[in-house]
BALUM-547645 format. One record per residue (C-alpha): residue number from 1; x, y, z. Coordinates in steps of 0.25 Angstrom, whole numbers, plus 5000, padded with zeros to 4 digits. Example, Ala and Ser with C-alpha at 12.3 -4.5 7.8 and 13.67 -1.06 7.14 Angstrom:
REM residues 2
    k    c1    c2    c3
    1  5049  4982  5031
    2  5055  4996  5029
REM end
This chain:
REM residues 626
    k    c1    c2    c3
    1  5000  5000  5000
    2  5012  5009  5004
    3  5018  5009  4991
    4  5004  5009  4983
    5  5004  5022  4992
    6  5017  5027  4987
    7  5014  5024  4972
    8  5000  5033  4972
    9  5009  5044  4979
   10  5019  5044  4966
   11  5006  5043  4958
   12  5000  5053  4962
   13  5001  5067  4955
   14  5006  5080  4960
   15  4992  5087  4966
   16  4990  5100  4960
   17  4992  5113  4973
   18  4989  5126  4973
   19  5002  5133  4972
   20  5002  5130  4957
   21  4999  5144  4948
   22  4993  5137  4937
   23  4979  5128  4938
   24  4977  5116  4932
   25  4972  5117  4920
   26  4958  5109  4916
   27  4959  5095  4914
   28  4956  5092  4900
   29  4954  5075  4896
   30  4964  5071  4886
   31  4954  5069  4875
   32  4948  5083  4877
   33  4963  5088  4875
   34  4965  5079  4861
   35  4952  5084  4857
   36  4957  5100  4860
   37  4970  5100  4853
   38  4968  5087  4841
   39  4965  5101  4831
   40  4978  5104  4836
   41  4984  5092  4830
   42  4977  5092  4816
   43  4987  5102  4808
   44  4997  5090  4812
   45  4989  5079  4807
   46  4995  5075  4794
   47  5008  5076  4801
   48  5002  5068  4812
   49  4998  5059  4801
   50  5012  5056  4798
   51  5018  5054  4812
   52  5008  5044  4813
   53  5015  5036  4800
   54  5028  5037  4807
   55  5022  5031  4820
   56  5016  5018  4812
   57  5030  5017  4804
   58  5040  5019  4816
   59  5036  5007  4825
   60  5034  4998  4811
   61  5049  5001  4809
   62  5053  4999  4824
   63  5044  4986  4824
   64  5051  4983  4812
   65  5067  4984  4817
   66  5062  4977  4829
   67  5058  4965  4818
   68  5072  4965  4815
   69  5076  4959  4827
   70  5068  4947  4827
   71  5075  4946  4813
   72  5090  4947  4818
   73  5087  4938  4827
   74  5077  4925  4820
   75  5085  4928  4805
   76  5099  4930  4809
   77  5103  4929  4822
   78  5095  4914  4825
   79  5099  4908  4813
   80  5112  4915  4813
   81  5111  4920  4798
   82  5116  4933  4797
   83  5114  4934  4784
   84  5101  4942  4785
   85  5106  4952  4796
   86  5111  4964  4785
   87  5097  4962  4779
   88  5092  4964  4794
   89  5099  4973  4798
   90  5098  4983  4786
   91  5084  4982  4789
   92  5086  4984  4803
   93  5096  4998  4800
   94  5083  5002  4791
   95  5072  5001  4800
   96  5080  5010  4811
   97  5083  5020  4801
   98  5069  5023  4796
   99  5065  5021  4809
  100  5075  5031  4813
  101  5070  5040  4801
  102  5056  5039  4803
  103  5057  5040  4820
  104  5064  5054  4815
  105  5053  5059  4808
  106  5043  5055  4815
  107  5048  5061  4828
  108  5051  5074  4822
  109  5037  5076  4815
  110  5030  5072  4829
  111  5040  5083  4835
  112  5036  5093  4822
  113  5022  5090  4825
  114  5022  5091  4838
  115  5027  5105  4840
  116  5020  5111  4829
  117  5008  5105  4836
  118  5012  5113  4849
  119  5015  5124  4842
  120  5004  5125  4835
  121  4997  5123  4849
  122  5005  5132  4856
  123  5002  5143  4846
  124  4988  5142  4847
  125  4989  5141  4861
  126  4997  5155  4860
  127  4987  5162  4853
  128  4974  5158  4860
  129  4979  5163  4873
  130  4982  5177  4865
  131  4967  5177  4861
  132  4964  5176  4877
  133  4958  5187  4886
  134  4967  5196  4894
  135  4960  5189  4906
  136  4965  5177  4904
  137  4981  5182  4905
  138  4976  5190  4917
  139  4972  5177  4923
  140  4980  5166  4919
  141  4996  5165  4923
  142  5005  5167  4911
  143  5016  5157  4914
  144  5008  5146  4915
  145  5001  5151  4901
  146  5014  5150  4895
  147  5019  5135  4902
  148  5005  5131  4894
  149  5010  5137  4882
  150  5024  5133  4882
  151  5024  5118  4890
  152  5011  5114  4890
  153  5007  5115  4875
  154  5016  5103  4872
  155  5008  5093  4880
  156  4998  5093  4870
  157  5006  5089  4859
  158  5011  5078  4869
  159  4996  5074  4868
  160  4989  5077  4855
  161  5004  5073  4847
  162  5013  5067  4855
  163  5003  5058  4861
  164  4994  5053  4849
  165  5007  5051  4842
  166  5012  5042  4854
  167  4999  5036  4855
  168  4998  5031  4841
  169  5014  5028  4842
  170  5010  5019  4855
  171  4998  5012  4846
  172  5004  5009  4834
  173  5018  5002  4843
  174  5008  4993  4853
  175  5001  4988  4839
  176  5012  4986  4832
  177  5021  4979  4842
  178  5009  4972  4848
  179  5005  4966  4835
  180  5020  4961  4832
  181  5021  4955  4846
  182  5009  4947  4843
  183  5016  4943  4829
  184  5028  4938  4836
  185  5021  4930  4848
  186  5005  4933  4852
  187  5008  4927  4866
  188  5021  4935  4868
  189  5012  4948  4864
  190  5001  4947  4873
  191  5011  4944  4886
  192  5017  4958  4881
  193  5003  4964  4881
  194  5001  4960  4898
  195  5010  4975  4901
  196  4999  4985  4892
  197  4989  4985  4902
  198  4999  4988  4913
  199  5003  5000  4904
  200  4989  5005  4901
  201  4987  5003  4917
  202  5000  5011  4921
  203  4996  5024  4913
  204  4981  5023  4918
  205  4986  5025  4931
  206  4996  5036  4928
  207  4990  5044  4918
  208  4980  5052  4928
  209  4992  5054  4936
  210  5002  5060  4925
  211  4991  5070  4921
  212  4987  5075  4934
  213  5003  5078  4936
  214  5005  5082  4924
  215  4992  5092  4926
  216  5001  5098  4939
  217  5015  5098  4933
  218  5010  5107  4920
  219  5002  5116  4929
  220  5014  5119  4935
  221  5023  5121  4924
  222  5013  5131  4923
  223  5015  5137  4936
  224  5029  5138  4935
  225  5027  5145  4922
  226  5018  5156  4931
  227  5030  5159  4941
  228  5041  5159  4929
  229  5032  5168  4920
  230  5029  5178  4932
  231  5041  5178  4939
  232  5051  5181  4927
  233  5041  5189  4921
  234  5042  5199  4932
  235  5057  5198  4935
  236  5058  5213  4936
  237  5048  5212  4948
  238  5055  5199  4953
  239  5068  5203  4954
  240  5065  5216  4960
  241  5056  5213  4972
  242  5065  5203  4974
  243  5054  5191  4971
  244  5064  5181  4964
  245  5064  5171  4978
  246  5048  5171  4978
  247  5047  5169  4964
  248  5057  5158  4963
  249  5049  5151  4975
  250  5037  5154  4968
  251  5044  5146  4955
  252  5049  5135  4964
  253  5035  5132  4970
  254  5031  5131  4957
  255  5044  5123  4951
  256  5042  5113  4962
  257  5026  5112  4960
  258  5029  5107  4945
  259  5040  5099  4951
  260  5031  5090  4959
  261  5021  5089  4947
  262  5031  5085  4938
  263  5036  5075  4948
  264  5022  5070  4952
  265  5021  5066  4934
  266  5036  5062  4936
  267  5031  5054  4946
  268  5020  5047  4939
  269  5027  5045  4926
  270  5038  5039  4933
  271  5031  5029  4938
  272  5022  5025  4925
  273  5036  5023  4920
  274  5042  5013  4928
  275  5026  5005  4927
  276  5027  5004  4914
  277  5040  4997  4913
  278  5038  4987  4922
  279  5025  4984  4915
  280  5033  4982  4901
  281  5045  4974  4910
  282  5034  4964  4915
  283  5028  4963  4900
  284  5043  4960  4895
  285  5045  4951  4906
  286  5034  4943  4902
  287  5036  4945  4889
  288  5051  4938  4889
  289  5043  4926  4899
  290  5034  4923  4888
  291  5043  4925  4877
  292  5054  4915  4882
  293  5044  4905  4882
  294  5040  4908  4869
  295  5054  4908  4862
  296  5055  4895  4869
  297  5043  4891  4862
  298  5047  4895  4850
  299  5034  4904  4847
  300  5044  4917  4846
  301  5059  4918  4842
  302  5071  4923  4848
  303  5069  4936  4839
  304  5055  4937  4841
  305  5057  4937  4856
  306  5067  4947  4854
  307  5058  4955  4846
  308  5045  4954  4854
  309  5052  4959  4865
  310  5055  4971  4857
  311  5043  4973  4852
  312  5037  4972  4868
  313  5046  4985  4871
  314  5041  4992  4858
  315  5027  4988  4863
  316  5028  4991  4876
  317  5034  5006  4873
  318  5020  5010  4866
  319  5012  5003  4877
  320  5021  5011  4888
  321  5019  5025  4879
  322  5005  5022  4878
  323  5004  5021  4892
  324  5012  5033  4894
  325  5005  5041  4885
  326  4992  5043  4894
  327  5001  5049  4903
  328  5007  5058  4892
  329  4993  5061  4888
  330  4988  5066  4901
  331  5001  5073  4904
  332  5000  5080  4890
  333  4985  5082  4894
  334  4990  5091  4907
  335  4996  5101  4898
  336  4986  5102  4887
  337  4975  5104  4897
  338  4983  5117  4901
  339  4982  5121  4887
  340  4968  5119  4884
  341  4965  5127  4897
  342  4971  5140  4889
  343  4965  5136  4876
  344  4952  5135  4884
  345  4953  5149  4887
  346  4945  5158  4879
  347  4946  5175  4878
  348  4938  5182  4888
  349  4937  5193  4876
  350  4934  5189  4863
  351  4929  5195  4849
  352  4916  5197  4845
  353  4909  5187  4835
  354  4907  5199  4826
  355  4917  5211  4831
  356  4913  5225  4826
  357  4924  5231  4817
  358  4931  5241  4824
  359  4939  5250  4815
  360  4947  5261  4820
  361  4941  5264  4834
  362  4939  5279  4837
  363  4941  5274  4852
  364  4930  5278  4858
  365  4928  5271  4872
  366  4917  5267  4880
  367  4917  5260  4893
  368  4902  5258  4897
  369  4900  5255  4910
  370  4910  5244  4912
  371  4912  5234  4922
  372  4923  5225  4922
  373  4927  5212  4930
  374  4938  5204  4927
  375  4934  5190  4926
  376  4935  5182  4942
  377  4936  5192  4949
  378  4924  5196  4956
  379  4925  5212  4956
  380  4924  5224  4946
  381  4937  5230  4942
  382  4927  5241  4933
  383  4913  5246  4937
  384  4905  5254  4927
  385  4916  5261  4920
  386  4912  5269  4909
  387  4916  5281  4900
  388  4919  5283  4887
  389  4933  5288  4880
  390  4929  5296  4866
  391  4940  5293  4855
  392  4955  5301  4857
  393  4954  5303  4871
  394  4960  5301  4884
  395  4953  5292  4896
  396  4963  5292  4908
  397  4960  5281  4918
  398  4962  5284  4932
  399  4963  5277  4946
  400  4969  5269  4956
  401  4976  5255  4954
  402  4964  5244  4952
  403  4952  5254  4946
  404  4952  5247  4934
  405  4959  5257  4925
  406  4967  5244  4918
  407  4956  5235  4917
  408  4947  5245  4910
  409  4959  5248  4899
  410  4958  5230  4898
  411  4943  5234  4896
  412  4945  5243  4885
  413  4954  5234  4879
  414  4944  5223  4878
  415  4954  5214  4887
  416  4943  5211  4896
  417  4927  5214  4893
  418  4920  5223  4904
  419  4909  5215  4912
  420  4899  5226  4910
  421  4898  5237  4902
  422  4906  5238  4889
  423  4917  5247  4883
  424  4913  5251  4867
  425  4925  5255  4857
  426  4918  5267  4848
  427  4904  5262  4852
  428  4909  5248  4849
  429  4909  5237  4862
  430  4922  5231  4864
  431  4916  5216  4865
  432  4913  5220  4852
  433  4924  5220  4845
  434  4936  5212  4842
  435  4946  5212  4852
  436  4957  5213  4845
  437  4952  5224  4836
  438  4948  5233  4847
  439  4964  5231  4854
  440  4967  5237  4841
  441  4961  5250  4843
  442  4968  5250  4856
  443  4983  5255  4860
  444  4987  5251  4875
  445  4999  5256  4884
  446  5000  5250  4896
  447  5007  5254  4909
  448  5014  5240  4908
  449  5022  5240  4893
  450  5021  5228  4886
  451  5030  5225  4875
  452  5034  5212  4869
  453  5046  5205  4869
  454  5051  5212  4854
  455  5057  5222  4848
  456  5052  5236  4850
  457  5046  5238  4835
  458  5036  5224  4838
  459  5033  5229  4850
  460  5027  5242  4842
  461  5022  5236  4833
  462  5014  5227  4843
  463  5004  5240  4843
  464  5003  5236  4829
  465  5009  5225  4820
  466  5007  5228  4806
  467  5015  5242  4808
  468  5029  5244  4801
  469  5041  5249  4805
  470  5038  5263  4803
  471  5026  5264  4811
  472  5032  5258  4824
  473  5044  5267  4825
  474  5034  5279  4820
  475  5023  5273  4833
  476  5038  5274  4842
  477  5041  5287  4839
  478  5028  5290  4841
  479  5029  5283  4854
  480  5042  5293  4856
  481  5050  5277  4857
  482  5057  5278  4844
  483  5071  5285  4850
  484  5073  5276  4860
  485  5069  5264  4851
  486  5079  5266  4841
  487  5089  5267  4853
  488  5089  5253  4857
  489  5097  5242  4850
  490  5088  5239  4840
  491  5079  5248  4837
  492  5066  5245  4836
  493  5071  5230  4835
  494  5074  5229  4849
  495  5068  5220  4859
  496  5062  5225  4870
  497  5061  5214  4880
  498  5052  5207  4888
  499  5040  5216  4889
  500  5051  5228  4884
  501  5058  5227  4896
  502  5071  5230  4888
  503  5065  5244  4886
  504  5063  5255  4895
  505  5049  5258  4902
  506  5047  5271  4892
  507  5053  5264  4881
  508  5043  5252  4884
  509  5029  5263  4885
  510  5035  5269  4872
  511  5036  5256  4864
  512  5021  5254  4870
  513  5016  5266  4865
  514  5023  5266  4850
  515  5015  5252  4851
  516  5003  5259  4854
  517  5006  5271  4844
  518  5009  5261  4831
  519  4994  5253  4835
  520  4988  5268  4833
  521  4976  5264  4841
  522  4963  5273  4845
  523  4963  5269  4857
  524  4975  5270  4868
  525  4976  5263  4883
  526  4986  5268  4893
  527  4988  5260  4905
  528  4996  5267  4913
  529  5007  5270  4901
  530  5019  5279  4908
  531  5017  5273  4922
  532  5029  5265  4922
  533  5038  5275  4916
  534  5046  5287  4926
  535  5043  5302  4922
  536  5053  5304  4912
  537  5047  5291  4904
  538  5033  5296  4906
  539  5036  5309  4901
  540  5040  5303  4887
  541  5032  5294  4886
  542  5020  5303  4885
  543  5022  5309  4873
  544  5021  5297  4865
  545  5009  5294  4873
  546  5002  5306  4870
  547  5005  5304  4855
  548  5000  5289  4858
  549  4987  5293  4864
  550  4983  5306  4853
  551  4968  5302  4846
  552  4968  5290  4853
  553  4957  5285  4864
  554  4965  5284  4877
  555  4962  5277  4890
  556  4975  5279  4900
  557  4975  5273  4913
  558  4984  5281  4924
  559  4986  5281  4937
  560  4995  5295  4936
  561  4983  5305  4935
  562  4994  5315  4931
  563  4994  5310  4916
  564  4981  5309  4913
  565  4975  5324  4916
  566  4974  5326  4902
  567  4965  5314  4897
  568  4950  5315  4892
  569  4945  5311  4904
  570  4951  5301  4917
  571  4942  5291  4922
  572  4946  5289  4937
  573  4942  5274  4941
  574  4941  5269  4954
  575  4938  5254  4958
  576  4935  5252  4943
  577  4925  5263  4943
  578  4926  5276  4936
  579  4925  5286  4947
  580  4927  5299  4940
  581  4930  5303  4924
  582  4933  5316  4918
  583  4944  5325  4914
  584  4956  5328  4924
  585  4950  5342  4928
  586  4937  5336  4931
  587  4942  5326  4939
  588  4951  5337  4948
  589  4939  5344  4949
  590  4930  5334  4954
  591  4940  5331  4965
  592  4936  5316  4967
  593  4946  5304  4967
  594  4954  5307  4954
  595  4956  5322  4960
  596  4962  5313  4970
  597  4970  5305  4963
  598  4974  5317  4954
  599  4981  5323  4967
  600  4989  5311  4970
  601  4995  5312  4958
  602  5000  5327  4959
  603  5014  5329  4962
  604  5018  5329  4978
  605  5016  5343  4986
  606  5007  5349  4979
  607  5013  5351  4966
  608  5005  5351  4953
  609  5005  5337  4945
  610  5014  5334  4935
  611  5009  5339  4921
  612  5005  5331  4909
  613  5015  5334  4897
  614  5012  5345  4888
  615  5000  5342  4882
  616  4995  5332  4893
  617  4998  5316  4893
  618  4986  5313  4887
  619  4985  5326  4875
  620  4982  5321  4863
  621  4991  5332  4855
  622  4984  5335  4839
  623  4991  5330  4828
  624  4998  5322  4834
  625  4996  5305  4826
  626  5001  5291  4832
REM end
């Protein structure tokens, strides 16, 4: 009972706890998964089709050099007559070499078939999770996105390819090799048939167990990809609150979590192992009893013997992958799972059936009465905000941290749709146009400058592709970036960095706003824009934003009430509620909470705030074109 005791202990999988990052994903049955991804498979099918041909003619030419033997052995070294050996063994060389020749080719087209297979897959995969809602980035961890992306996609390959190409393989040796055993001696072949069910038995039993750990150890391949994604990600922030012993304990915890699980699967397949070959002993065993009374017999020769014997081991490998391959399969199956759960996801935001045309927006805004929750969480971040924004002017929101100034800019973006009311693009809803057009007509600059890993001219160019050469260094010296563009290594050739940190702050918000000019949009967002940057920076960099912002519909969100005294009007939110709205003057006069606020902002002891430029931040001079 003790060691009964012991064995289930070694059987039993790693149990998933809750210091993981990343939940498990849905369990899927392994049919289901072959009935997601066999469309997947079809371009491949007439290449399939031919792997298939070498998988019938390799074991027919193994089989055949494995004949040889029984020949050597009955026709030349029985009787002693060696004269038929260079016939036997030119055959022999032969059969190896095109053996050799076709094991080549077919190996290297089921590795050719496999990885366009994945990269098909991985493409697709790609691209569907560029067509989700922002919502779904907000929630979901972006390391373990990636391990699905990168290690888990291959698992199905190891299903729907791999493993139909072992499967058939498998079938095609047991018939095969059965058949022949029964040709050399029927009571021989059915003693060597006693260890199959033994086999079929083993990997029953071990097959739950492999996929429930292989379910834990993939889950956490995705939670180490979470700490290494967030933690190298912000290395700036790291390093200078000095975090790196907490993060590498937080990494370690993590490390050690996919350690056990892979161990527990270690632990499971070593054991199926080990079964399995004392199964196929104790069929040899019996096999060599009963064949030594046979040769004695006389019902099987000395090279029949010989050869049976080897054909046992040809049988038995198929049989022992057979059995394997269930745990394969359910193995495979806990990555794929992790990748239908993404391809299960659908946009929150979507296109209309028939999207009204929208050709170049005047940019009129309207935000009627919105409401706005993000999705599970119980509490409104907006609450009946409305107002509207004619074309070409300035709206300047205002407030504290948390009054919903950002999410409304999400709103207007159509990056989430408001849970009551609507915002209308000149008189036209936004749920009723296509999302992708509507981003068109809109130009963002955010607090946060986001550049891509390239050179500055792609980065430009991002505001708008199909723009040549010309027109980006005209939208940077536009952008006042030209100067200090030219002054780096390679012009406008050089790369900027991992999110542009290789350039300066200033030099980052010009490259933003040349990306915004070249798009030439009618409508422009400012989160924040010059938050980040000293005096000296903000000071040049307002220029260019004024030229960016002239004839263009404008909703900026400060916190520095200082820079926007010149705009249209100021909406002042507080707790996602528009609490007052009008122009700067009004607001002073009314002397309520943006009054307030107004004077937190003025300069220490009593001196006069800080001016706008010449012409105000936010003046949109005549004559002037983007």
């Amino acid at each position: 009972m003790a060691v009964w005791d012991v064995v289930r202990s070694m059987l039993r999988p790693a149990v998933p706890d809750d210091d993981g990052l990343v939940d498990l994903a849905p369990s899927k049955q392994v049919r289901t998964i072959f009935r997601r991804f066999w469309p997947d498979v079809r371009p491949f099918r007439r290449w399939i089709a031919l792997s298939l041909l070498f998988v019938l003619v390799v074991p027919l030419l193994e089989a055949a050099g494995t004949w040889m033997l029984k020949v050597l052995v009955d026709d030349v070294l029985t009787p002693r007559d060696f004269s038929a050996f260079p016939a036997v063994a030119a055959l022999y060389v032969g059969i190896t070499l095109l053996g050799g020749a076709l094991g080549f080719v077919d190996q290297y087209l089921a590795t050719w078939i496999g990885e366009q297979f994945v990269h098909r897959l991985r493409t697709r995969l790609f691209a569907h999770l560029h067509t989700l809602s922002i919502g779904f980035f907000d929630r979901r961890r972006l390391g373990d996105i990636l391990s699905r992306l990168v290690s888990d996609i291959g698992a199905i390959e190891n299903l729907m390819l791999a493993g139909i190409a072992q499967l058939l393989s498998a079938v095609v040796r047991i018939l095969l090799f059965t058949g022949l055993l029964f040709y050399l001696n029927w009571r021989l072949a059915l003693v060597s048939l006693i260890a199959v069910p033994g086999f079929w038995f083993a990997a029953r039993v071990f097959a739950r167990r492999i996929k429930v750990a292989s379910r834990e150890a993939q889950r956490r391949g995705g939670s180490i990809g979470v700490v290494a994604e967030e933690s190298l990600g912000n290395a700036i922030l790291i390093q200078a609150y000095g975090r790196e012993g907490a993060e590498n304990s937080r990494f370690t915890a993590q490390s050690a979590g996919s350690v056990n699980a892979e161990l527990a699967a270690a632990r499971i397949g070593a054991m199926f192992g080990p079964l399995v070959e004392f199964l196929e002993m104790a069929g040899v065993l019996a096999i060599v009893g009963v064949g030594i009374w046979e040769l004695t017999t006389g019902n099987i020769t000395l090279g029949g013997l010989l050869v049976f014997l080897a054909y046992i081991a040809q049988l038995y490998s198929p049989v022992q992958n057979l059995a394997q391959l269930s745990n394969s399969v359910f193995a495979a199956a806990a990555g794929a799972e992790r990748i239908i759960e993404l391809l299960d996801e659908r946009p929150t935001i979507t296109a209309p059936a028939e999207p009204v045309d929208l050709p170049r927006a005047r940019g009129r805004l309207d935000v009627d009465h919105v409401t706005f929750r993000y999705p599970e969480t119980p509490t409104d971040v907006l609450t009946d905000v409305a107002f509207t924004a004619p074309p070409g002017t300035t709206t300047a929101l205002v407030g504290a941290s948390g009054a919903g100034k950002t999410t409304l800019t999400k709103l207007l973006v159509r990056f989430y749709d408001p849970t009551e009311g609507r915002i209308t693009l000149d008189g036209h809803d936004l749920r009723d146009l296509d999302p992708a057009q509507l981003r068109a007509t809109i130009a963002v600059v955010l607090q946060e400058t986001l550049l891509l890993d390239g050179t500055v001219a792609e980065n430009i160019l991002a505001g708008r592709p199909d723009a040549d050469h010309d027109e980006v260094v005209e939208a940077a010296r536009a952008a006042d970036a030209d100067a200090f563009i030219r002054a780096l290594p390679h012009g406008y050739d050089t790369r900027v960095g991992q999110r542009g940190r290789l350039l300066s702050g200033g030099q980052r918000q010009r490259v933003a706003i040349a990306r915004a000019m070249i798009r030439d949009a009618p409508i422009l967002l400012l989160d924040e824009p010059t938050t980040s940057l000293d005096a000296e920076v903000s000071r040049r960099i307002l220029a260019p934003m004024r030229r960016l912002m002239a004839g263009r519909t404008t909703i900026v969100i400060s916190h520095n009430l200082l820079t926007v005294t010149d705009a249209d009007q100021i909406l002042h939110l507080e707790h996602g509620r528009i609490a007052e709205a009008g122009t700067h003057d009004e607001l002073l006069a009314a002397g309520n909470g943006y009054a307030h606020l107004y004077q937190l902002h003025r300069a220490p002891n009593g001196a006069r705030p800080r001016q706008p430029l010449p012409g105000g931040p936010f003046h949109r001079p005549e004559g002037v074109v983007s």
